[in-house]
N, C-alpha and C positions, 0 to 999 in steps of 0.2 A: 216599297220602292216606287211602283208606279207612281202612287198621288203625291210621294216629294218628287219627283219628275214632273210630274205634271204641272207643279207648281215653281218650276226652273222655265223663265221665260226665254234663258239663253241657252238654254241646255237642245238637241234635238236629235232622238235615237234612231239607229237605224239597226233595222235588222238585217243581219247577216248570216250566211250558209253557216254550217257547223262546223265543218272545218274549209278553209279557203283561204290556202298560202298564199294567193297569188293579191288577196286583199289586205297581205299584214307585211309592211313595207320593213319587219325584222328580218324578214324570211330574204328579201335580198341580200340586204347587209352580210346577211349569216354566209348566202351563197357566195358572197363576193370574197368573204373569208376564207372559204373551202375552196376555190378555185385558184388563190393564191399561196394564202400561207401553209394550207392544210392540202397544198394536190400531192400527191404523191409523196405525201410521208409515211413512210413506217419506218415506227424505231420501237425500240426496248423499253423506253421509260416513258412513262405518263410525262413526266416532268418536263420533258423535251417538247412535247403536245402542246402542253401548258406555255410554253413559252413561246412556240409559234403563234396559239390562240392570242397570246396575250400583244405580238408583236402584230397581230392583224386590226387588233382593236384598236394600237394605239395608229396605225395607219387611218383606221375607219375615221377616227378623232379630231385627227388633224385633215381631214377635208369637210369642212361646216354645212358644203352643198350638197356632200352624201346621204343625208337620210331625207332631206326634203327634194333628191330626185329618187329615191326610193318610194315617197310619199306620191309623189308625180306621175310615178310607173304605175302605183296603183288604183289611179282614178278619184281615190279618195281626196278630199283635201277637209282644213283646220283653217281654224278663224286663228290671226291674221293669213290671211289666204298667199302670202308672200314671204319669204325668211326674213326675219330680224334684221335690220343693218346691223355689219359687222364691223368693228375695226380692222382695218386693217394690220393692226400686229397681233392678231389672232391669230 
């Protein structure tokens, strides 16, 4: 793996802690789920779970600027260093 890396002139690694939520821009997203869809549920059915999870994602979905200011939060940034133009009937 190294020396095909090595030989990726656009490619460039960086090492990270072992574990470090605060640098994995999922980890917000995830949080931002649990704070709304998932705060204060308890019920009976898995099923019920499931469709709050699934009603937080399609939330997460339809806003295009949530994970690249999840990205933002974490310092890190990706080449194009700026989100895609969108349409506007996104």
């Amino acid at each position: 793996m190294r020396a095909w890396v090595a030989e990726q002139d656009w490619l460039t690694l960086e090492r990270l802690p072992t574990y470090a939520p605060e640098l994995n821009p999922v980890e917000l997203l995830w949080s931002s789920l649990k704070k709304r869809e998932l705060a204060n549920l308890a019920d009976d059915h898995l099923a019920d779970v499931a469709d709050a999870t699934e009603k937080g994602i399609h939330r997460l979905n339809h806003n295009p600027q949530l994970p690249w200011s999840a990205l933002a939060h974490t310092g890190l940034t990706v080449q194009p260093p700026h989100p895609p133009n969108l349409r506007k009937d996104q």
